[in-house]
C-alpha positions in Angstrom: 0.5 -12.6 -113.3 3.6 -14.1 -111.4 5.5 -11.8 -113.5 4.1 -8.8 -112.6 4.4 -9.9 -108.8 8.1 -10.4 -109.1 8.5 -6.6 -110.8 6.2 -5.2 -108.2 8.4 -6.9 -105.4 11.8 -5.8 -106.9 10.7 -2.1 -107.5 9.3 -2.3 -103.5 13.0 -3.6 -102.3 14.4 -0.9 -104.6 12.2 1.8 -102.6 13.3 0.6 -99.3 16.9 0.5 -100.3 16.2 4.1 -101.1 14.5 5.0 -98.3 17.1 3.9 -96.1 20.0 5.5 -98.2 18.2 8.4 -97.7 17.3 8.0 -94.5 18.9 10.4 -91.5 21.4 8.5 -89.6 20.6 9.9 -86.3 17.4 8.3 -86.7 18.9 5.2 -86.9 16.6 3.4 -83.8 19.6 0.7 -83.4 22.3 3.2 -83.0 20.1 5.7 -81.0 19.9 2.3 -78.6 23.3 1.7 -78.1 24.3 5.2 -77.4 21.8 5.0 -74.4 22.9 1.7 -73.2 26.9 3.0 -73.6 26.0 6.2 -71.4 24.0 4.2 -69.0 26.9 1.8 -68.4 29.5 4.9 -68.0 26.8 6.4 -65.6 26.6 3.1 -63.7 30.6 2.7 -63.5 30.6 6.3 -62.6 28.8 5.4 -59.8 30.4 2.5 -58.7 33.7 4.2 -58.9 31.8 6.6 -56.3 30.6 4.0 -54.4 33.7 1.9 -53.9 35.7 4.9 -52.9 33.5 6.9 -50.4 35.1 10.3 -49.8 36.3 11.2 -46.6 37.5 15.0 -46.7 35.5 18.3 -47.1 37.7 18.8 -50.6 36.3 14.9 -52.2 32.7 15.5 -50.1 32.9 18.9 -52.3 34.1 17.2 -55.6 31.7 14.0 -55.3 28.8 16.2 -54.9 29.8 17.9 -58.2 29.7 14.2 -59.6 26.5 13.4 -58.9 25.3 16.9 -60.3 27.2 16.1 -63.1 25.7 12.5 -63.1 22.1 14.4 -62.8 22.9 16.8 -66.1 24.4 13.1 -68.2 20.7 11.6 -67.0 19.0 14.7 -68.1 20.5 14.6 -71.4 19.9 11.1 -72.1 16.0 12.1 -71.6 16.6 15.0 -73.8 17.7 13.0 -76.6 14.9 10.6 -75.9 12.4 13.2 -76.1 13.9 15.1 -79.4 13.9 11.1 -81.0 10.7 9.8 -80.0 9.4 11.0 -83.4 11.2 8.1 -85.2 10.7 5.5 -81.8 8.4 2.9 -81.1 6.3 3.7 -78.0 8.4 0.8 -76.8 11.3 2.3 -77.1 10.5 5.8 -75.7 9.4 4.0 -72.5 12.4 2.1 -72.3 14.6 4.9 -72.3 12.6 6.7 -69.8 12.7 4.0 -67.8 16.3 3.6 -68.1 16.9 7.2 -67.0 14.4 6.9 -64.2 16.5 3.8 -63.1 19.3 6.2 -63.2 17.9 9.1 -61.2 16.7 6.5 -58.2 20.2 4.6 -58.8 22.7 8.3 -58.4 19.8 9.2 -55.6 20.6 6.1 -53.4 24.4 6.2 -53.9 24.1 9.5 -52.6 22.0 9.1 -49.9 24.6 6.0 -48.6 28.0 8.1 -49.6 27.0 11.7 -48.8 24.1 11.2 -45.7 22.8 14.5 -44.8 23.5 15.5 -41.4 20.2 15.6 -39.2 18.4 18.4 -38.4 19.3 20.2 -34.9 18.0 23.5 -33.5 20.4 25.6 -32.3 20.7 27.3 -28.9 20.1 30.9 -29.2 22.7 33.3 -28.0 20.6 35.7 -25.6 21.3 39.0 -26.2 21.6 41.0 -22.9 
């Protein structure tokens, strides 16, 4: 009996060495992790590089707005990847990430808002025609 215990063990350890030799390694859940985290933190320095440095002319007001779109399309792919991986996730995960990228989209929306304030709405005085 303990025999056939020990065989039925070692041929289910053989199976999951198999299964993870075989396995894809994009849908490695550890690695999938860490690439998130690693583009989070160069999102986040990203930002604080941003932040630090607030630009003053119309040619770095033009260039730091083209950050943060670009900071916007990094976010959007992170969810993307989430999205096209949550078929190997744990629900855990998948809600993690998402709220990891949320974090991000409020995080690149305040730094904004403090670096780049929009100027407040004015009407204009109409030129009268005569």
């Amino acid at each position: 009996l303990s025999k056939g215990d020990a065989e039925r063990a070692a041929q289910r350890e053989r199976r999951k060495e198999k299964e993870k030799e075989e396995a894809n390694p994009r849908e490695n859940v550890d690695k999938f992790n860490q690439s998130q985290q690693q583009e989070a933190e160069s999102i986040r320095r990203s930002l604080q590089e941003v932040e630090e440095r607030p630009p003053s002319t119309k040619d770095e007001i033009h260039v730091a707005k083209g950050t943060f779109e670009g900071l916007r399309l990094r976010v959007l792919e992170m969810e993307k990847a989430a999205a096209s991986a949550s078929y190997f996730l744990s629900a855990y995960d998948v809600r993690a990430t998402s709220d990891l990228a949320k974090d991000l989209k409020a995080r690149i929306d305040s730094v904004q808002k403090k670096v780049l304030p929009r100027k407040a709405f004015t009407f204009r005085r109409r030129r009268v025609m005569k």
